[in-house]
Backbone atoms as SQL, in Angstrom:
CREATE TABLE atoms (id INTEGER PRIMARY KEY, chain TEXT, resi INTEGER, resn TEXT, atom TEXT, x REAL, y REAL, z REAL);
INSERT INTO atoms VALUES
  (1, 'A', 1, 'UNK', 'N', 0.828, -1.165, 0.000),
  (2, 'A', 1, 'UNK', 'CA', 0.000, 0.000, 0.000),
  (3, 'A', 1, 'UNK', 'C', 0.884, 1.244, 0.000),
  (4, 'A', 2, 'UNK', 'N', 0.550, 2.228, -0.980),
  (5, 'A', 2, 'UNK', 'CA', 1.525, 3.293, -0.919),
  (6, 'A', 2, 'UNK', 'C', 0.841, 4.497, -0.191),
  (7, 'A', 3, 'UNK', 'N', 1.065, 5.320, 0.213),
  (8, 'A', 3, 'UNK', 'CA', 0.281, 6.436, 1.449),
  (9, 'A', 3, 'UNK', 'C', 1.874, 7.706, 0.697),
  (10, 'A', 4, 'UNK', 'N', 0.389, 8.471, 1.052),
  (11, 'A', 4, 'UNK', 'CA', 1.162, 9.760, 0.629),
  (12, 'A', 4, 'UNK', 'C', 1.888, 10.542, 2.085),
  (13, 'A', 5, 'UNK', 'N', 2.313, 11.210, 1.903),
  (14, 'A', 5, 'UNK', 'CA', 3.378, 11.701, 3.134),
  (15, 'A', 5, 'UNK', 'C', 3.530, 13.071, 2.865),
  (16, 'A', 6, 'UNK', 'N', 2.949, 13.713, 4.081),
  (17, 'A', 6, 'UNK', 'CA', 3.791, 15.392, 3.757),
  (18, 'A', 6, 'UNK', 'C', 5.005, 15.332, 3.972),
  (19, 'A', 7, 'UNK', 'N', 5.684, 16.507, 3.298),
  (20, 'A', 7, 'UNK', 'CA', 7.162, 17.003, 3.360),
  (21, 'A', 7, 'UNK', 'C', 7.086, 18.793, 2.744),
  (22, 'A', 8, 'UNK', 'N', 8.354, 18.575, 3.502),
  (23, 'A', 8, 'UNK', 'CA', 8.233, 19.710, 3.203),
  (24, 'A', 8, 'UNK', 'C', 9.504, 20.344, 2.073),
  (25, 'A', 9, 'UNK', 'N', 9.859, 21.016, 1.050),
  (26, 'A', 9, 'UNK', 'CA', 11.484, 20.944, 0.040),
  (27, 'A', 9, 'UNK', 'C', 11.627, 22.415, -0.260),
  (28, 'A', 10, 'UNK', 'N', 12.704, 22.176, -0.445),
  (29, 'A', 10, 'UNK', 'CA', 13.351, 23.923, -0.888),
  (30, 'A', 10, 'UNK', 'C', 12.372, 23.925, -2.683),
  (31, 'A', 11, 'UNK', 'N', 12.542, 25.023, -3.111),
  (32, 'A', 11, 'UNK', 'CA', 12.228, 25.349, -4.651),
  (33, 'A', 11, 'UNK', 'C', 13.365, 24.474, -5.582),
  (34, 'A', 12, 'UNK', 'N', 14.285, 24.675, -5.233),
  (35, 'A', 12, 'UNK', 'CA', 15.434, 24.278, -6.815),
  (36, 'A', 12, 'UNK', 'C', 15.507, 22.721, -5.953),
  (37, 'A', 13, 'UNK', 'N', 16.861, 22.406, -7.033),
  (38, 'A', 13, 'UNK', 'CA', 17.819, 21.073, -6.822),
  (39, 'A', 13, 'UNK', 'C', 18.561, 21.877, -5.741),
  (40, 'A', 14, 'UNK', 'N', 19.072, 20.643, -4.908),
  (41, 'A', 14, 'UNK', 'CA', 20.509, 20.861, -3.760),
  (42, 'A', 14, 'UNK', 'C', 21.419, 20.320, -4.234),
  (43, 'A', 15, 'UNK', 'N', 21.048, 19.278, -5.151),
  (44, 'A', 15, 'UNK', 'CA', 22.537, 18.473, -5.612),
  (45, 'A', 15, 'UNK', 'C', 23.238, 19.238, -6.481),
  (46, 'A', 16, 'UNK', 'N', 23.232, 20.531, -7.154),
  (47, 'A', 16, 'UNK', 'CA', 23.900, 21.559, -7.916),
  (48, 'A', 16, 'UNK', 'C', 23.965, 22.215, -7.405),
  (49, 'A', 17, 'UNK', 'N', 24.456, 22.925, -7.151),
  (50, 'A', 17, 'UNK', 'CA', 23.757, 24.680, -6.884),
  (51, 'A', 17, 'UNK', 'C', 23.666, 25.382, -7.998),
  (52, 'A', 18, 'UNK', 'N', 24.040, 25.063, -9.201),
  (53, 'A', 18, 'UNK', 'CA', 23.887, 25.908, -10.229),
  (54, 'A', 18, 'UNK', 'C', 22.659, 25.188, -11.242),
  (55, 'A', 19, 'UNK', 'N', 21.956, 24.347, -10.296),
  (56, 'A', 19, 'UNK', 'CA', 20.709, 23.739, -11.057),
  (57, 'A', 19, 'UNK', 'C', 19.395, 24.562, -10.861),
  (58, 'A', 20, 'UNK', 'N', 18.664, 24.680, -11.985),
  (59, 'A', 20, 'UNK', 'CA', 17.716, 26.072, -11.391),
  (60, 'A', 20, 'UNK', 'C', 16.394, 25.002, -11.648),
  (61, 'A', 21, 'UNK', 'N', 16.480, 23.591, -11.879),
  (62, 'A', 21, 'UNK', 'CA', 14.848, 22.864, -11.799),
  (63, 'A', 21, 'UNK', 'C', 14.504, 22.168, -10.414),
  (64, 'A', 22, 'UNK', 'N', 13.492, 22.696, -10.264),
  (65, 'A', 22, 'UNK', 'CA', 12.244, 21.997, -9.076),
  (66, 'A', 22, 'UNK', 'C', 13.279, 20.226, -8.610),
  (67, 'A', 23, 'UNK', 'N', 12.724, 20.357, -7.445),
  (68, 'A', 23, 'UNK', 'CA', 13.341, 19.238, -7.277),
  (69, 'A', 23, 'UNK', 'C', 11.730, 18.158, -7.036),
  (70, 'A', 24, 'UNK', 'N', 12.364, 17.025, -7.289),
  (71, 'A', 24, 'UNK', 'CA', 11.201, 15.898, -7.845),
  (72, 'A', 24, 'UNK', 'C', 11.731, 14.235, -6.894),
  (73, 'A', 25, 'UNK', 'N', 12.772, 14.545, -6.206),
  (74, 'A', 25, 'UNK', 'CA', 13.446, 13.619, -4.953),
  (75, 'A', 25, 'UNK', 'C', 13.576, 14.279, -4.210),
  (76, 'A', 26, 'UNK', 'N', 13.202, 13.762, -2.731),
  (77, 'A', 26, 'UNK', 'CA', 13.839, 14.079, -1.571),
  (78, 'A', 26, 'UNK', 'C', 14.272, 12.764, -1.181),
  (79, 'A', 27, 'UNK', 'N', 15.835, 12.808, 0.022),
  (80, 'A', 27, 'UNK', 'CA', 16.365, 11.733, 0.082),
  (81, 'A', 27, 'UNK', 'C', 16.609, 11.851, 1.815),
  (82, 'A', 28, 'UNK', 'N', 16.081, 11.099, 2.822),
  (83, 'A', 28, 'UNK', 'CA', 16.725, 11.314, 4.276),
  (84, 'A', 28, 'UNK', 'C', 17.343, 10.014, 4.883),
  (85, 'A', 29, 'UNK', 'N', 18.293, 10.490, 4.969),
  (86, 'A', 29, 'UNK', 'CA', 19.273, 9.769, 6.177),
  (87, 'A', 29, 'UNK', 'C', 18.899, 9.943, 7.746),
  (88, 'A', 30, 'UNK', 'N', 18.496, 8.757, 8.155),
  (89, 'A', 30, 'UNK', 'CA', 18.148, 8.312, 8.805),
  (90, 'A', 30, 'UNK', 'C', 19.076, 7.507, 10.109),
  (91, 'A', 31, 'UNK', 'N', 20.102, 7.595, 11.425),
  (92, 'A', 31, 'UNK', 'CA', 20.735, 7.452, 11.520),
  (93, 'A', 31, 'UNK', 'C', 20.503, 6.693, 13.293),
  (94, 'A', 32, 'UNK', 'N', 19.966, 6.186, 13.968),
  (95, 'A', 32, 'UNK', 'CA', 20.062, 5.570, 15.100),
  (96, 'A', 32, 'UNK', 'C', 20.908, 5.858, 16.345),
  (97, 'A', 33, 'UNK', 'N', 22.265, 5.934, 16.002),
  (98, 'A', 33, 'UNK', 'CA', 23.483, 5.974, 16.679),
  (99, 'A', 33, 'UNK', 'C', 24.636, 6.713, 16.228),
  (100, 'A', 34, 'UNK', 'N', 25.078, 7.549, 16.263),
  (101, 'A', 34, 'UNK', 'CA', 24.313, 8.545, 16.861),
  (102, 'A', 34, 'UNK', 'C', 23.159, 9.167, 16.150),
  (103, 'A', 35, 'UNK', 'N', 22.431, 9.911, 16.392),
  (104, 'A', 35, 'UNK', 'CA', 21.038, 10.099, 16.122),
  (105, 'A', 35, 'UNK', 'C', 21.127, 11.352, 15.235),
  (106, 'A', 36, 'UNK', 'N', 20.621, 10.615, 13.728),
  (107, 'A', 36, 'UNK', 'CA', 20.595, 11.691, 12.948),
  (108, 'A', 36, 'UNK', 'C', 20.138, 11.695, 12.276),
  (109, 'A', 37, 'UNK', 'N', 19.780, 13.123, 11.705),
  (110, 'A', 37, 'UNK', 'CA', 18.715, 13.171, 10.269),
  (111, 'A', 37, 'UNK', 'C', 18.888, 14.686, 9.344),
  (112, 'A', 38, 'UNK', 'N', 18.919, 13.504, 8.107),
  (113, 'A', 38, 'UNK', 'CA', 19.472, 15.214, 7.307),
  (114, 'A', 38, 'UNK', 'C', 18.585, 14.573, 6.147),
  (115, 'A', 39, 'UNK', 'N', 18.786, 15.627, 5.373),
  (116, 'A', 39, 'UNK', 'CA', 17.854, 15.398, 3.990),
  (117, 'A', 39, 'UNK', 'C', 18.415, 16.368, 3.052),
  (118, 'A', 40, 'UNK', 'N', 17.978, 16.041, 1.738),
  (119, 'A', 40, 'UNK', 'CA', 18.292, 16.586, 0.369),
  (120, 'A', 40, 'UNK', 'C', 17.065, 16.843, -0.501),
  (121, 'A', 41, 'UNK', 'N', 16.943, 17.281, -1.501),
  (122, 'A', 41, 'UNK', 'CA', 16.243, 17.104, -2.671),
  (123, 'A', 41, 'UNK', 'C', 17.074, 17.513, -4.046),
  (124, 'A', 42, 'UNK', 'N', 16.555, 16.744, -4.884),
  (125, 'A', 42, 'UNK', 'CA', 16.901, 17.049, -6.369),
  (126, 'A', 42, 'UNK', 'C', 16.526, 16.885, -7.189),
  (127, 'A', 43, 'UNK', 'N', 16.542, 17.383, -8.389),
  (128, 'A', 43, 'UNK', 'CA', 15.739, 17.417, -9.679),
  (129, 'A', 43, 'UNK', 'C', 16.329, 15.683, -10.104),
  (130, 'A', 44, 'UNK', 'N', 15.196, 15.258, -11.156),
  (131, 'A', 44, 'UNK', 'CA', 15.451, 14.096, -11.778),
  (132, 'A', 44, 'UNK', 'C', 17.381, 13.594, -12.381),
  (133, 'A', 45, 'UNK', 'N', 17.189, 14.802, -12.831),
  (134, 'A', 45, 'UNK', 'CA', 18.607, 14.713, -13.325),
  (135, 'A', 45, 'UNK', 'C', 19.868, 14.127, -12.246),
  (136, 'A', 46, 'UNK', 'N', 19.519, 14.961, -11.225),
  (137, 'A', 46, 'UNK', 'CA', 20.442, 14.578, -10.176),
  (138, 'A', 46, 'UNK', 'C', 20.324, 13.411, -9.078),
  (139, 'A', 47, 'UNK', 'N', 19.328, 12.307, -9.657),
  (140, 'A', 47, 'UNK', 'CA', 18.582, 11.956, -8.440),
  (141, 'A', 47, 'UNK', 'C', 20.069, 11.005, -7.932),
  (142, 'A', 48, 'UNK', 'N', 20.674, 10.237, -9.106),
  (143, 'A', 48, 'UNK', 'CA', 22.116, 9.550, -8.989),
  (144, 'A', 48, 'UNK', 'C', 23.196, 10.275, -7.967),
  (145, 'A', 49, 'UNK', 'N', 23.278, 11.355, -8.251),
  (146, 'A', 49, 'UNK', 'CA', 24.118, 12.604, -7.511),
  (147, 'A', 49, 'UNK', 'C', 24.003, 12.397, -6.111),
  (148, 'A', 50, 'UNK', 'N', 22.531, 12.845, -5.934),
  (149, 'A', 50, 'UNK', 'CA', 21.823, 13.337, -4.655),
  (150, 'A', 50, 'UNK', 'C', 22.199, 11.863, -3.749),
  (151, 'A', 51, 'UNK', 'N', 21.710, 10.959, -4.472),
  (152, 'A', 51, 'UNK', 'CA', 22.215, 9.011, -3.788),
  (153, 'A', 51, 'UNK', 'C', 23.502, 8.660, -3.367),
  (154, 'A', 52, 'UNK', 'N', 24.372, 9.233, -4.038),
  (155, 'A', 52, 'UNK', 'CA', 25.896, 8.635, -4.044),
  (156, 'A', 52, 'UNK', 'C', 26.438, 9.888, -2.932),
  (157, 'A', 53, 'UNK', 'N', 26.075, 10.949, -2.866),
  (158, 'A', 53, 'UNK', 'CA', 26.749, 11.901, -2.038),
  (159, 'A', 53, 'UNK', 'C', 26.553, 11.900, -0.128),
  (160, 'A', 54, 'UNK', 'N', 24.350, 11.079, -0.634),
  (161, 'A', 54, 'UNK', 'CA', 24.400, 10.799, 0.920),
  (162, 'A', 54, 'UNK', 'C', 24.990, 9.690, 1.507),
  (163, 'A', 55, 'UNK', 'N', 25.271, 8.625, 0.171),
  (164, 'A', 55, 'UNK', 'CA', 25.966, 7.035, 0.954),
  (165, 'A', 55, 'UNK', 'C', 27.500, 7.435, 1.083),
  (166, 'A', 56, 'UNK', 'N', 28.343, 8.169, 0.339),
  (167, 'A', 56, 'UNK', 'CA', 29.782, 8.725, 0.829),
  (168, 'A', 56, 'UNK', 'C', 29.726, 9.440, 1.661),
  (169, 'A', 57, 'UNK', 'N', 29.121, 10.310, 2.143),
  (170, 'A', 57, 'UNK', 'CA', 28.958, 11.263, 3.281),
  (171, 'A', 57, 'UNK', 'C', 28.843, 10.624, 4.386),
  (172, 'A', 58, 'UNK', 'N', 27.855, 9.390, 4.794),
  (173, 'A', 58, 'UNK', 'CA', 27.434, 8.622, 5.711),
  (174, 'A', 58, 'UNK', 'C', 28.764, 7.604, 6.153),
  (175, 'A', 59, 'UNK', 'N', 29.283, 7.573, 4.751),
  (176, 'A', 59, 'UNK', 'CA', 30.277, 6.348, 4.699),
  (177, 'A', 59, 'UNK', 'C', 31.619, 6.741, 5.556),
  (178, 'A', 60, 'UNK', 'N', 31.547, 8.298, 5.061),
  (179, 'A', 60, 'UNK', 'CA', 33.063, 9.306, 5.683),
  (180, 'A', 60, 'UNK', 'C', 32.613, 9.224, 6.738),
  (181, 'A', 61, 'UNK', 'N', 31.836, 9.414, 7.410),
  (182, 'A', 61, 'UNK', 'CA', 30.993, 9.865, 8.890),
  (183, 'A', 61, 'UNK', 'C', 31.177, 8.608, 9.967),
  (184, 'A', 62, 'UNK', 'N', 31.408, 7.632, 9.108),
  (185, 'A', 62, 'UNK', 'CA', 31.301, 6.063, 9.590),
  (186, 'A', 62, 'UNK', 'C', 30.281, 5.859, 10.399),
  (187, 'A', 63, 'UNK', 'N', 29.289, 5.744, 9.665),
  (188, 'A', 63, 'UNK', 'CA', 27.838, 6.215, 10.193),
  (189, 'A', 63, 'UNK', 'C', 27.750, 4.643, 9.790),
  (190, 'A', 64, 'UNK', 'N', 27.313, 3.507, 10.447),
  (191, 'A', 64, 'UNK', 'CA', 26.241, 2.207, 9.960),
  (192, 'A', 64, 'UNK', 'C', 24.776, 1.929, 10.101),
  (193, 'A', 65, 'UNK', 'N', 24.228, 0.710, 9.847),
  (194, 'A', 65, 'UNK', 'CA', 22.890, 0.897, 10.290),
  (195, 'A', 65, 'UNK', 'C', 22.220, 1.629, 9.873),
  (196, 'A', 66, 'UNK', 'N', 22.337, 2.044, 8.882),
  (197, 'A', 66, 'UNK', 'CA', 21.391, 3.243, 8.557),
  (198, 'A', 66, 'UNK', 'C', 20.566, 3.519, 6.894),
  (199, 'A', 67, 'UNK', 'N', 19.339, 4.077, 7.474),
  (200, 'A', 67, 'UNK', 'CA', 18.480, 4.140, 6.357),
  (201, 'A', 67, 'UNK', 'C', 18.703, 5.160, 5.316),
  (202, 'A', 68, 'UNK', 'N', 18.983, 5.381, 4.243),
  (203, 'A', 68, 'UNK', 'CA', 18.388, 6.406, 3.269),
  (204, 'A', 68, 'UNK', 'C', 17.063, 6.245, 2.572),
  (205, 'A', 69, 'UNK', 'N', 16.064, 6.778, 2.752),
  (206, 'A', 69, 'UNK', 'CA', 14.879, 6.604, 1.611),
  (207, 'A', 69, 'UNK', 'C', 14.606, 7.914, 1.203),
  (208, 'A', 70, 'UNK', 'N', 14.671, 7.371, -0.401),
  (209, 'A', 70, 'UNK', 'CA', 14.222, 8.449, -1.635),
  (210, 'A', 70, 'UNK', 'C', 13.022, 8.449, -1.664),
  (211, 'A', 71, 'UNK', 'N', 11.923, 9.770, -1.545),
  (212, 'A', 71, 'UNK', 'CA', 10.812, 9.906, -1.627),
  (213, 'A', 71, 'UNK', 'C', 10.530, 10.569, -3.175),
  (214, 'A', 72, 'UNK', 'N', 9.737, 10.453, -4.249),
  (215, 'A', 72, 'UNK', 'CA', 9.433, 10.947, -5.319),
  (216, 'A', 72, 'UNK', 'C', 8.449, 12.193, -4.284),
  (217, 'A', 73, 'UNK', 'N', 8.384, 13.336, -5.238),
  (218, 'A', 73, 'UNK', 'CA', 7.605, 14.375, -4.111),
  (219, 'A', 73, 'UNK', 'C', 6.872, 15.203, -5.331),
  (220, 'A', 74, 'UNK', 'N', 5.973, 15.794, -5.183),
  (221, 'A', 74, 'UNK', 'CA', 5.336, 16.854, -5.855),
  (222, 'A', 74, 'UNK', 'C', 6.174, 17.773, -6.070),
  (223, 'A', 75, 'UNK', 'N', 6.347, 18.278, -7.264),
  (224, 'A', 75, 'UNK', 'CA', 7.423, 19.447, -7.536),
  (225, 'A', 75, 'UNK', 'C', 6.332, 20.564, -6.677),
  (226, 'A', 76, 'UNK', 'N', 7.251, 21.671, -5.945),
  (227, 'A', 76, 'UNK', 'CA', 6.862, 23.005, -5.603),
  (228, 'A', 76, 'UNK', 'C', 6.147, 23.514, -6.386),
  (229, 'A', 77, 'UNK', 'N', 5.645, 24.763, -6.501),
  (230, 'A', 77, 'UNK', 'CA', 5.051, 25.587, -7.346),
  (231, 'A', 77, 'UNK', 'C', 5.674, 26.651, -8.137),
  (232, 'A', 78, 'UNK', 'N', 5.523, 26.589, -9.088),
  (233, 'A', 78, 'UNK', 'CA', 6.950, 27.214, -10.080),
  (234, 'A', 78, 'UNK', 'C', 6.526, 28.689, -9.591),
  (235, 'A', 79, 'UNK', 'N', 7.864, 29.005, -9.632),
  (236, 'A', 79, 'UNK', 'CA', 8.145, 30.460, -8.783),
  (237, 'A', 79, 'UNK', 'C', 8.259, 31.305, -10.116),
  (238, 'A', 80, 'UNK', 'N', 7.900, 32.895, -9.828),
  (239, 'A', 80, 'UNK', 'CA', 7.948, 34.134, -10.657),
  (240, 'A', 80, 'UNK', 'C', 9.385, 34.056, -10.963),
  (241, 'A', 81, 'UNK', 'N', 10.538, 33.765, -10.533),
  (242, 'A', 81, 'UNK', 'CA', 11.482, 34.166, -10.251),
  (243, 'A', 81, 'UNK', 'C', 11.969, 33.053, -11.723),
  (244, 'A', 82, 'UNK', 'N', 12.718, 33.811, -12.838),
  (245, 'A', 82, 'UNK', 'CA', 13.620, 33.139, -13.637),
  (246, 'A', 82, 'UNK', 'C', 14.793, 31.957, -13.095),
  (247, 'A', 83, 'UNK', 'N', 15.151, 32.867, -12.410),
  (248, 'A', 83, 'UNK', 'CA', 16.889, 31.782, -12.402),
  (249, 'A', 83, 'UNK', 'C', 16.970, 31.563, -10.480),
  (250, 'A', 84, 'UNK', 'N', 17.586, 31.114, -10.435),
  (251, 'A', 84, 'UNK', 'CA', 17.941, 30.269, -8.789),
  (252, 'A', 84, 'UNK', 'C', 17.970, 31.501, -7.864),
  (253, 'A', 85, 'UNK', 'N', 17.840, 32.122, -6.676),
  (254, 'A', 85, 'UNK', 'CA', 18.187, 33.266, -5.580),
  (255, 'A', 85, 'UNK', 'C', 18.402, 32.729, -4.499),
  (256, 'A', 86, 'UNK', 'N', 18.879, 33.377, -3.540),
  (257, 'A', 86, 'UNK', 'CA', 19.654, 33.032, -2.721),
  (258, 'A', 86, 'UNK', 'C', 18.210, 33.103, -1.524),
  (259, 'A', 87, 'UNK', 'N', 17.118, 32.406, -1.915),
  (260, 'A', 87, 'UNK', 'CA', 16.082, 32.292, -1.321),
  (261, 'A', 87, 'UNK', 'C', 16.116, 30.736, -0.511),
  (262, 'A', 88, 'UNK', 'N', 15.986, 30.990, 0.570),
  (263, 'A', 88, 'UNK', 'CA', 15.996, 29.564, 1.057),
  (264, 'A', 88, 'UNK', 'C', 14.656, 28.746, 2.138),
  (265, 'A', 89, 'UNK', 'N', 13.344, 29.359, 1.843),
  (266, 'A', 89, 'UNK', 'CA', 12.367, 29.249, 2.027),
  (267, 'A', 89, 'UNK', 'C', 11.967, 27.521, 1.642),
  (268, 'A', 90, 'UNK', 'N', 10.947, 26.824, 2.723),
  (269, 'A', 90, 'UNK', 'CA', 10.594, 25.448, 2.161),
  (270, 'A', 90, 'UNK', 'C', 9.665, 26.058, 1.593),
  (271, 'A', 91, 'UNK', 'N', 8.728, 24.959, 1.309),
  (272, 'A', 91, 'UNK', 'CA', 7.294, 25.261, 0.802),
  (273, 'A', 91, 'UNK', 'C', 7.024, 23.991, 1.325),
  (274, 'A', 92, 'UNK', 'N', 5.477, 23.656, 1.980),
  (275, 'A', 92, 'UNK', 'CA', 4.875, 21.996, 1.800),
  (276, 'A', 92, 'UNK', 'C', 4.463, 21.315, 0.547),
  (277, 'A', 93, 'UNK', 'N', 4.904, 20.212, 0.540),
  (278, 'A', 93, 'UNK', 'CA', 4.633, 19.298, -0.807),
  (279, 'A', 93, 'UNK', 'C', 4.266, 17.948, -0.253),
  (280, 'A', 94, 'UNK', 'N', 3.681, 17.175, -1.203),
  (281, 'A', 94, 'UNK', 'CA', 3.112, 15.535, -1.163),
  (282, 'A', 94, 'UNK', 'C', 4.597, 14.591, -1.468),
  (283, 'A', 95, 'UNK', 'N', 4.711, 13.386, -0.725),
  (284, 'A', 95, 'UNK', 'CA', 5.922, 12.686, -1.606),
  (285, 'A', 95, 'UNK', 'C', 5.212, 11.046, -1.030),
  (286, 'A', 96, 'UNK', 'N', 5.829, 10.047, -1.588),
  (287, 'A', 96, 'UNK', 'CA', 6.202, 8.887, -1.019),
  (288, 'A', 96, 'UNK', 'C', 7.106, 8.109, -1.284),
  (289, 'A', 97, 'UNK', 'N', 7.147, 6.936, -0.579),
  (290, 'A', 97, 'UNK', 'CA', 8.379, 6.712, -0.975),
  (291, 'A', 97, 'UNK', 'C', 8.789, 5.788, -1.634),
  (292, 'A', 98, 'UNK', 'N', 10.041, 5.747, -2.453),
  (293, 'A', 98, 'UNK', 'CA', 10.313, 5.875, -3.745),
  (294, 'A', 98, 'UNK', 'C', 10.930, 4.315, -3.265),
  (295, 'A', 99, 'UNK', 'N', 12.099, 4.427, -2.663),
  (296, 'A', 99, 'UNK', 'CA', 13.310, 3.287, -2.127),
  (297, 'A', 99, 'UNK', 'C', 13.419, 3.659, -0.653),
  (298, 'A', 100, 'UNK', 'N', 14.342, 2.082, -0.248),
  (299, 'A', 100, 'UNK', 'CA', 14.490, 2.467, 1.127),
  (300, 'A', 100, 'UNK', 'C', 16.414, 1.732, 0.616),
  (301, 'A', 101, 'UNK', 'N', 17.193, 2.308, 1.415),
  (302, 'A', 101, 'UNK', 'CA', 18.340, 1.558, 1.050),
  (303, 'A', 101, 'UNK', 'C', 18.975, 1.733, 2.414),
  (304, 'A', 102, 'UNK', 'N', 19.431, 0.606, 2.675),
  (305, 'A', 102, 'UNK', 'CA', 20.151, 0.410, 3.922),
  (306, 'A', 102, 'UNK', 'C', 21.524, 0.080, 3.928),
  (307, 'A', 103, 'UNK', 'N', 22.381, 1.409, 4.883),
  (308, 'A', 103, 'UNK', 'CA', 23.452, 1.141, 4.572),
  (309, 'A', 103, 'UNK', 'C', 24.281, 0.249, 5.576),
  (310, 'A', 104, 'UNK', 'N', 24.733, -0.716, 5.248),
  (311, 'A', 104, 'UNK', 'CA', 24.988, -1.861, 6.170),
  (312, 'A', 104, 'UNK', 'C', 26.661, -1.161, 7.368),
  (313, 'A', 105, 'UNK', 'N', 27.253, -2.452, 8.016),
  (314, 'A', 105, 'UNK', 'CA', 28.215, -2.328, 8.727),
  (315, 'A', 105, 'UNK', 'C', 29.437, -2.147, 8.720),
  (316, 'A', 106, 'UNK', 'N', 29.520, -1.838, 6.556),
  (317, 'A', 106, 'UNK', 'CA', 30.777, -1.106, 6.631),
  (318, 'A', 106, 'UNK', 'C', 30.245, 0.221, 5.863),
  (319, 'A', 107, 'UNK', 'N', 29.096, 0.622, 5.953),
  (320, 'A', 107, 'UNK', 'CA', 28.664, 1.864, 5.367),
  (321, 'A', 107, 'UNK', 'C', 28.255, 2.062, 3.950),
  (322, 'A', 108, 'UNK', 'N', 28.067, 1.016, 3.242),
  (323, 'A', 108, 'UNK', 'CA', 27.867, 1.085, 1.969),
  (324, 'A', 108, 'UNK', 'C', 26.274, 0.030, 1.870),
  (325, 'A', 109, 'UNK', 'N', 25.775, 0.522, 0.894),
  (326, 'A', 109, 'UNK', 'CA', 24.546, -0.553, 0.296),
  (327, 'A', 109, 'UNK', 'C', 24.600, -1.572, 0.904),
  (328, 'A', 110, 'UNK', 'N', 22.952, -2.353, 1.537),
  (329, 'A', 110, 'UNK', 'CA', 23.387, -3.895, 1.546),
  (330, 'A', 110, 'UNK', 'C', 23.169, -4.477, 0.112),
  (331, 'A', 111, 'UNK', 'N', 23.897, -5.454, 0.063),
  (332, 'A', 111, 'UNK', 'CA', 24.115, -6.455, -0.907),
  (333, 'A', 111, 'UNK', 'C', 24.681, -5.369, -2.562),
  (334, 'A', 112, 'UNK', 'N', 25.147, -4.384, -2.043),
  (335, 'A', 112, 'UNK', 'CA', 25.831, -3.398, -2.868),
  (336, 'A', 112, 'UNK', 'C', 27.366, -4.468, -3.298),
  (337, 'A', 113, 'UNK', 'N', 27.941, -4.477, -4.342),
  (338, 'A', 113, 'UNK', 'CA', 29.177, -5.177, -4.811),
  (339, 'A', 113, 'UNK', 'C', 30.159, -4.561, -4.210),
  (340, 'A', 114, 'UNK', 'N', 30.998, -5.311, -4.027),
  (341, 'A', 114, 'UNK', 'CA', 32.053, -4.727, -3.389),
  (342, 'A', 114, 'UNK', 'C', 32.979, -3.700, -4.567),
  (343, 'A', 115, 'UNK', 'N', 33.320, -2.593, -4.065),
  (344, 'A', 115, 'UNK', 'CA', 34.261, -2.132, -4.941),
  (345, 'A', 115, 'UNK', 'C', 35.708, -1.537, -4.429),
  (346, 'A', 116, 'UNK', 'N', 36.635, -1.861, -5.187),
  (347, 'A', 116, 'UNK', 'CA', 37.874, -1.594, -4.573),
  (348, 'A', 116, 'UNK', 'C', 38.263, -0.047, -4.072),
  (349, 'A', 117, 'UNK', 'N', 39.018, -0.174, -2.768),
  (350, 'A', 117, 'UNK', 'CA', 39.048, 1.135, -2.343),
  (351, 'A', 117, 'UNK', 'C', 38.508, 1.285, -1.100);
């Protein structure tokens, strides 16, 4: 059963800063021990970006145990405003969720391949 979920997202992408489209992912890390929670959003384009930056970030952090889920979300409401500003206002939007990915006990994907390094 899928259930819709408020959230709440900035106007643009976060995974650029020089990206000026609606973002259409939000992504939260989810963290147990120590106890944490951060989040992102990004336009389609970036949704790869937005994924790989929170599992290296988590990974540097040596953060385990821990959830990321990508929510698909209602884009915002297209703003008067042409190009990106240094506006940092949410707005409320609809999302659910998309994936859940769990990053296991050495910080990476479970059942993710191993890669050298």
């Amino acid at each position: 059963m899928f259930s819709i979920l408020p959230c709440t997202c900035s106007s643009f992408c976060q995974a650029d800063s020089t990206c000026d489209r609606r973002p259409r992912f939000q992504a939260h890390l989810d963290v147990q021990h120590p106890r944490i929670h951060r989040s992102i959003e990004a336009c389609a384009s970036h949704l790869g970006a937005m994924v790989v930056a929170m599992t290296t970030w988590a990974r540097e952090q040596d953060l385990t145990n821990a959830d990321l889920t990508v929510l698909t979300i209602e884009p915002p409401p297209q703003e008067n405003r042409p190009r990106r500003q240094s506006h940092s206002g949410r707005v409320q939007t609809n999302g659910f969720i998309f994936s859940t990915i769990h990053l296991d006990e050495s910080g990476r994907p479970a059942n993710a391949p191993s890669w050298p390094g």
